[in-house]
KEMIBA-45198 format. One record per residue (C-alpha): x, y negated, z negated; residue in three letters. Coordinates in steps of 0.001 Angstrom, whole numbers, always signed. Last residue first. Example, Ala and Ser with C-alpha at 12.3 -4.5 7.8 and 13.67 -1.06 7.14 Angstrom:
% KEMIBA-45198
+---------+---------+---------+-----+
|       x |       y |       z |  aa |
+---------+---------+---------+-----+
|  +13670 |   +1060 |   -7140 | SER |
|  +12300 |   +4500 |   -7800 | ALA |
+---------+---------+---------+-----+
//
This chain:
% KEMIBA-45198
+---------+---------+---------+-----+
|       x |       y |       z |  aa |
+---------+---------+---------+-----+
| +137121 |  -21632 |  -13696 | UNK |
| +134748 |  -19388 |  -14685 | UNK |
| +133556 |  -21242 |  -17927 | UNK |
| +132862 |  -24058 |  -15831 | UNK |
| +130419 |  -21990 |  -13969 | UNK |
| +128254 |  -20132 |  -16716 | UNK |
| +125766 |  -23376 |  -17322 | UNK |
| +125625 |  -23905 |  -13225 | UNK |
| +125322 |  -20188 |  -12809 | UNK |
| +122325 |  -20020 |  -15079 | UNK |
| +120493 |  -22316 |  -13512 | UNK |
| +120606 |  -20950 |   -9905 | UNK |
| +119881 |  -17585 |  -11591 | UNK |
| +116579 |  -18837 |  -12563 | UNK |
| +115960 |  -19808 |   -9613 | UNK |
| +116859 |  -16750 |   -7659 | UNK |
| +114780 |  -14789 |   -9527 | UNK |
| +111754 |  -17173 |   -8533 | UNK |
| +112628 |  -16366 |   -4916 | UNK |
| +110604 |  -13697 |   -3867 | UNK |
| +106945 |  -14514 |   -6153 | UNK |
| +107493 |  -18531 |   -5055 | UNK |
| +108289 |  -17797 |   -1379 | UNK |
| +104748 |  -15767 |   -1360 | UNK |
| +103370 |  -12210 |   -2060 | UNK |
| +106317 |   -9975 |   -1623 | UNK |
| +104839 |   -6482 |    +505 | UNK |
| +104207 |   -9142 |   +3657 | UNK |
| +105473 |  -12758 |   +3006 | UNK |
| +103304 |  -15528 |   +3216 | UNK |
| +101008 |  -14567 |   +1136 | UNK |
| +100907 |  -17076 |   -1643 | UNK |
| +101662 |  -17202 |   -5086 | UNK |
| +100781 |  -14211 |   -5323 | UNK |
|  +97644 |  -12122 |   -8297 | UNK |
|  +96060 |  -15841 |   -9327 | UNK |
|  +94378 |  -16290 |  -12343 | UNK |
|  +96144 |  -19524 |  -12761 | UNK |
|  +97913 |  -18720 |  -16556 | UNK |
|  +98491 |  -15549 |  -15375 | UNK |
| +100401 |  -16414 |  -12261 | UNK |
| +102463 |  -19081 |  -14168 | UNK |
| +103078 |  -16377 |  -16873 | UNK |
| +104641 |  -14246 |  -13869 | UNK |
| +106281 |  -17418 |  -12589 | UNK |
| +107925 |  -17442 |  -15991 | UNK |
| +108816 |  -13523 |  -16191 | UNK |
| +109877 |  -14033 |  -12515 | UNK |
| +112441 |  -16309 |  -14203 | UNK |
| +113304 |  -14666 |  -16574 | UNK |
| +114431 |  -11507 |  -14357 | UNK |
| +117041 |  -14347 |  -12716 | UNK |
| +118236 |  -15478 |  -15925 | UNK |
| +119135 |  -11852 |  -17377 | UNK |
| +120752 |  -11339 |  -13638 | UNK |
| +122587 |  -13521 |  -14226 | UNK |
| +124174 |  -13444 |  -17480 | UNK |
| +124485 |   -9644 |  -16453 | UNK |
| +126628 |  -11023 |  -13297 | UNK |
| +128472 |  -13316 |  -15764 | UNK |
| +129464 |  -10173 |  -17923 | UNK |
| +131022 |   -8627 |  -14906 | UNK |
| +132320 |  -11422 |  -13851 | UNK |
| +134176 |  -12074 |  -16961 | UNK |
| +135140 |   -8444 |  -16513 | UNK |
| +138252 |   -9691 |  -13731 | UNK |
| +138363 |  -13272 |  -12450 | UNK |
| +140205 |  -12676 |   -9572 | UNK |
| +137481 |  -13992 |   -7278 | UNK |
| +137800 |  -11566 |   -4359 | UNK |
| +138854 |   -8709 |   -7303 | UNK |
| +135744 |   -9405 |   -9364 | UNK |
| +132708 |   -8786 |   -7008 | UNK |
| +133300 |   -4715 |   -6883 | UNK |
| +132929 |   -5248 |  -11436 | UNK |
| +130031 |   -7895 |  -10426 | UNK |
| +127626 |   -6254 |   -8307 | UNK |
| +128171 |   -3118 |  -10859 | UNK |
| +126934 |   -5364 |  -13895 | UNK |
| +124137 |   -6077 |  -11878 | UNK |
| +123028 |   -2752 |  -10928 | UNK |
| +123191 |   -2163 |  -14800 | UNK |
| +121355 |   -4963 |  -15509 | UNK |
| +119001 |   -4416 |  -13010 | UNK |
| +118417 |   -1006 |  -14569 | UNK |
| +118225 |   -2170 |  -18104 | UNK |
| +114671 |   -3751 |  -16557 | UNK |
| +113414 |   -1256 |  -14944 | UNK |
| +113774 |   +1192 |  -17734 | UNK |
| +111866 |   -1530 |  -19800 | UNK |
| +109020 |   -1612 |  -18043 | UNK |
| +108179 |   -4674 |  -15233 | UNK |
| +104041 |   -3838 |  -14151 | UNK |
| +102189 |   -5918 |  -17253 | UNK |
| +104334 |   -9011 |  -16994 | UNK |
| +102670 |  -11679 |  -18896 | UNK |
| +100459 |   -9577 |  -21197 | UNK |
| +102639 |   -6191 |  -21023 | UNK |
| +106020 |   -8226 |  -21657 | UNK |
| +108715 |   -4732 |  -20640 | UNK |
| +106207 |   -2188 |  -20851 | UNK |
| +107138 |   +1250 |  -21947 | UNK |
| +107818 |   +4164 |  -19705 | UNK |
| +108524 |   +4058 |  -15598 | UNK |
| +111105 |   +6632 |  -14486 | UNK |
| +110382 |   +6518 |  -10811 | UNK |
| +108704 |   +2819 |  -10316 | UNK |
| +110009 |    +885 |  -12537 | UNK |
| +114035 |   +2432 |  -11853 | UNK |
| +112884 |   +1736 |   -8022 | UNK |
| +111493 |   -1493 |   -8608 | UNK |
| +114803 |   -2697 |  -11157 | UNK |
| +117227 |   -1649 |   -8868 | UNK |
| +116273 |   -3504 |   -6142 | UNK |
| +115330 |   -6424 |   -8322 | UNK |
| +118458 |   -6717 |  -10233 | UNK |
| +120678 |   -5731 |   -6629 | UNK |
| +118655 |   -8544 |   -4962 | UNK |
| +119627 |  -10875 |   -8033 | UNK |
| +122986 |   -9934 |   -7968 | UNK |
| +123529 |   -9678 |   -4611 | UNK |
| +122196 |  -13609 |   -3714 | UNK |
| +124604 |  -14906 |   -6533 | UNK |
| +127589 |  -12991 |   -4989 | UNK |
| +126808 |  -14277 |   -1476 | UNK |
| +126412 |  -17772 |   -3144 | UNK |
| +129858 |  -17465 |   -4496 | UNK |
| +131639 |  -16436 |   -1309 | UNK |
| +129728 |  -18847 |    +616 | UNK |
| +131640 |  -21724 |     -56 | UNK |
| +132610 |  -23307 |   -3563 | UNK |
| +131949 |  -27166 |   -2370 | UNK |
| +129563 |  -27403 |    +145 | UNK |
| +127872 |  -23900 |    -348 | UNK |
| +127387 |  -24458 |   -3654 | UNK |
| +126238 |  -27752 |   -3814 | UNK |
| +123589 |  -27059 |   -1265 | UNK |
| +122448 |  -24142 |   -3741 | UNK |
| +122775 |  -26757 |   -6363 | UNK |
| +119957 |  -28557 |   -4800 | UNK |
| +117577 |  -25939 |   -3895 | UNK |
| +117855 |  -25205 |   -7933 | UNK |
| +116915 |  -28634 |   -8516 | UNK |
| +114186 |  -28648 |   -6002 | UNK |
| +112308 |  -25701 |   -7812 | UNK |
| +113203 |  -26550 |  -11371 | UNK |
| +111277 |  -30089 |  -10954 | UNK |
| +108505 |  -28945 |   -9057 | UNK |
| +108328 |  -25746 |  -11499 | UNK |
| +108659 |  -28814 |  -15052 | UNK |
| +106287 |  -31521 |  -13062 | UNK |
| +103437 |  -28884 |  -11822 | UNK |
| +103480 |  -27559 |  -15487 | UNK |
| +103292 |  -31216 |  -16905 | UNK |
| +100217 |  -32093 |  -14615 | UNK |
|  +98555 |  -29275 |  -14939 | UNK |
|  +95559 |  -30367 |  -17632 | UNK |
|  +95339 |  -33820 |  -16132 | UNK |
|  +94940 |  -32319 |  -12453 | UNK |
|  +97623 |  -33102 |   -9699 | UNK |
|  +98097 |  -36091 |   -7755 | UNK |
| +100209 |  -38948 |   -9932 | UNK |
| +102364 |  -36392 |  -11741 | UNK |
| +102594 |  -34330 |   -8401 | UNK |
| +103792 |  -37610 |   -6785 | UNK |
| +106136 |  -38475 |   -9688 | UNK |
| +107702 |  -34245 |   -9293 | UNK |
| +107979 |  -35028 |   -5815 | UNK |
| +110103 |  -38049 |   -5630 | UNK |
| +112169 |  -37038 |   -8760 | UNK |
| +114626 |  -35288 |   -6092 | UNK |
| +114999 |  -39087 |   -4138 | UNK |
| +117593 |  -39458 |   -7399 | UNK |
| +119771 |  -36925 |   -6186 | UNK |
| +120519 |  -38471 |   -2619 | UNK |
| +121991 |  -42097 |   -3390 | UNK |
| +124757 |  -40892 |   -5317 | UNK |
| +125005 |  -37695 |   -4707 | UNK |
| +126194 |  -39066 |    -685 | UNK |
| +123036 |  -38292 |   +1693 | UNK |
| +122985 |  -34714 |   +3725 | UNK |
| +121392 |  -32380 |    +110 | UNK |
| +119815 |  -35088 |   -1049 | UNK |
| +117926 |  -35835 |   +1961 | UNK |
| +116893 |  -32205 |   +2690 | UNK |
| +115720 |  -31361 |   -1022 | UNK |
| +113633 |  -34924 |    -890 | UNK |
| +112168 |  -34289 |   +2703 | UNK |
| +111526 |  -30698 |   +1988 | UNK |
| +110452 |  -31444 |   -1617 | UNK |
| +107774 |  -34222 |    -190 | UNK |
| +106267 |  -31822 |   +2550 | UNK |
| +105508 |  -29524 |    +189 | UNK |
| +104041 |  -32477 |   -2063 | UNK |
| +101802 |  -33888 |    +549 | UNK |
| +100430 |  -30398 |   +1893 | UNK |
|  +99855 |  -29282 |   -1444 | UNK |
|  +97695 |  -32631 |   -1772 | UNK |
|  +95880 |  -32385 |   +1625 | UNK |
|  +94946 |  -28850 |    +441 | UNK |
|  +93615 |  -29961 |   -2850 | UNK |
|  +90929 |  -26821 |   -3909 | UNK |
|  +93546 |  -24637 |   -5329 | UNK |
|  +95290 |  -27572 |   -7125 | UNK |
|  +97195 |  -25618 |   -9501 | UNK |
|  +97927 |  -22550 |   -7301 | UNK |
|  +97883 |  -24385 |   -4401 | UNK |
| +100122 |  -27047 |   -5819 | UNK |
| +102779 |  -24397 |   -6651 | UNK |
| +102608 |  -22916 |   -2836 | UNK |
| +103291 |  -26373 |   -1968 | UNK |
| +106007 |  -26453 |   -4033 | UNK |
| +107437 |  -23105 |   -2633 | UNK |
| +107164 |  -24058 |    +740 | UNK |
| +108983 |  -27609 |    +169 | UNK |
| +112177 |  -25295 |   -1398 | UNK |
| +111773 |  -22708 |   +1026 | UNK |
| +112357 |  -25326 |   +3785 | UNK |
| +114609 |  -27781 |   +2087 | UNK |
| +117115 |  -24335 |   +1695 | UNK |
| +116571 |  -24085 |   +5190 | UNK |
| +117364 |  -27123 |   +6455 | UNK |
| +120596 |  -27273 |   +4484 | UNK |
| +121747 |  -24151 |   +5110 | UNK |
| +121394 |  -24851 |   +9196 | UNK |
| +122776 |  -28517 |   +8530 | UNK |
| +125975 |  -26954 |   +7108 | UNK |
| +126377 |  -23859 |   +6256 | UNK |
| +126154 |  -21855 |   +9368 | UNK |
| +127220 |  -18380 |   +7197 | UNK |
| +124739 |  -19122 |   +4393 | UNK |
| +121826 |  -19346 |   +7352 | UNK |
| +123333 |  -16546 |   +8679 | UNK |
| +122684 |  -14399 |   +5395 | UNK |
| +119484 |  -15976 |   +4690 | UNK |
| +118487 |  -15233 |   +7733 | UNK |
| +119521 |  -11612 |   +7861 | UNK |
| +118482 |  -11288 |   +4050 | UNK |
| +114710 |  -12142 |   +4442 | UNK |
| +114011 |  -10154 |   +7684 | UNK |
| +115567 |   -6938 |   +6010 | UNK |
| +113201 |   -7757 |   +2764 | UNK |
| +110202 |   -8280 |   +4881 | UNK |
| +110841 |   -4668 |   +6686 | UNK |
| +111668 |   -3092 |   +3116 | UNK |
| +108522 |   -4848 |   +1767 | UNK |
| +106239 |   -3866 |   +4474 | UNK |
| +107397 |     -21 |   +3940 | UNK |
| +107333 |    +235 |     -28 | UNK |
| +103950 |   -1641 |    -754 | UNK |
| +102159 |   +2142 |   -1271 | UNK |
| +105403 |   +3730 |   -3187 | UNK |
| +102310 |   +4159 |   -6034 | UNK |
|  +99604 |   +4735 |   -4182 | UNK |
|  +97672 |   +2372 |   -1727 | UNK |
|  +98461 |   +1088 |   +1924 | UNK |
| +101280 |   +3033 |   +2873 | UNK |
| +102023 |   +7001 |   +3211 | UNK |
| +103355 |   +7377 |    +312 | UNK |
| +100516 |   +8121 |   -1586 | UNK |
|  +98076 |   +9501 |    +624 | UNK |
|  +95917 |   +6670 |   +2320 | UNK |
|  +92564 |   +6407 |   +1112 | UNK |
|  +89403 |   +7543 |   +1932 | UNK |
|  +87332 |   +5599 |   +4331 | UNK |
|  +84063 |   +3949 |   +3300 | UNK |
+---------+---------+---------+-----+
//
């Protein structure tokens, strides 16, 4: 057997995940980045994208030995994400339900309303990301996307270094507290250099907590997800993240909480 690797120095140890992360991280924000700059078809298609990947990565973890099915609903949210997001509201939001009534129909008795609630908050929150960069621009999905990397940034590091008591030990057993206040606080900044392009002043500041609150919830529900499946990613799809589902559950939950916190912006 060969000994480990010094801490540090990759592979095990506390910083261990620190290098592939960083590299996946990098890769993660330049596309998402252009892809927010193309708008358009480019946003659209990729939105669709992580939205059918993380479904599928959903039915995996509830239907672990259904491959054709996780194959069938991924590829159902992409088409249904994709379609709503080019077709008039109208017509396009209903074809949204399209997975969650296949799921219904495919998955196991005893998952069947867990598939249905993700499946449903996964392509919703791919939709309002199309309706964000359609009719706000990128200026507020570039502040979404900062708060919730700044949150988890922050939060790892503060975790990591200063560690101390548990945040939810049986759903969440690595997030402590210190890394928790620390996203708030990296948050908090996000939104006080955020404020002046919007001219909305501390009401962004508070939003960006709002946020950020939302966004650490909802790793705390894919977290419980996780548990409930005895499963340690959703996938691995991404080196030093796990899968789509583990990187971009934050961003779900701060997809909801913007649309509550928006008309109160202005």
């Amino acid at each position: 057997m060969k000994p480990p690797i010094p801490n540090g120095a990759g592979g095990t140890g506390r910083w261990g995940d620190l290098i592939p992360r960083i590299i996946s991280a990098l890769v993660m924000v330049v596309v998402a980045l252009g892809a927010i700059w193309a708008g358009g078809l480019v946003f659209t298609l990729v939105i669709a994208a992580c939205c059918g990947g993380m479904v599928w990565e959903l039915s995996q973890m509830l239907a672990p030995r259904r491959a054709d099915t996780a194959l069938l609903l991924g590829g159902a949210s992409f088409g249904a994400v994709l379609f709503a997001g080019i077709l008039p509201a109208a017509l396009g939001a209903g074809l949204l339900l399209l997975p969650v009534v296949l799921g219904w129909l495919q998955v196991a008795e005893g998952a069947k309303t867990r598939f249905a609630v993700f499946a449903l908050w996964i392509v919703l929150a791919g939709y309002s990301f199309i309706w964000m960069r359609i009719s706000l621009g990128a200026d507020w999905l570039i502040w979404l996307a900062l708060v919730v990397i700044a949150t988890d940034v922050a939060g790892y590091f503060a975790g990591k270094t200063i560690g101390g008591p548990k945040f939810w030990p049986r759903i969440s057993p690595k997030k402590t507290w210190s890394g928790t206040s620390a996203g708030w606080v990296a948050a908090a900044l996000v939104g006080l250099g955020a404020a002046p392009v919007f001219d909305i002043g501390f009401a962004l500041v508070l939003a960006s907590v709002l946020v950020a609150m939302a966004s650490q919830a909802g790793d705390v529900a894919e977290s419980a997800l996780k548990r409930q499946t005895g499963v340690k990613d959703s996938s691995g799809l991404i080196p030093g993240h796990g899968g789509l589902l583990d990187r971009f559950d934050g961003m779900l939950g701060a997809a909801a909480m913007f649309l509550l916190l928006y008309p109160f912006l202005g």
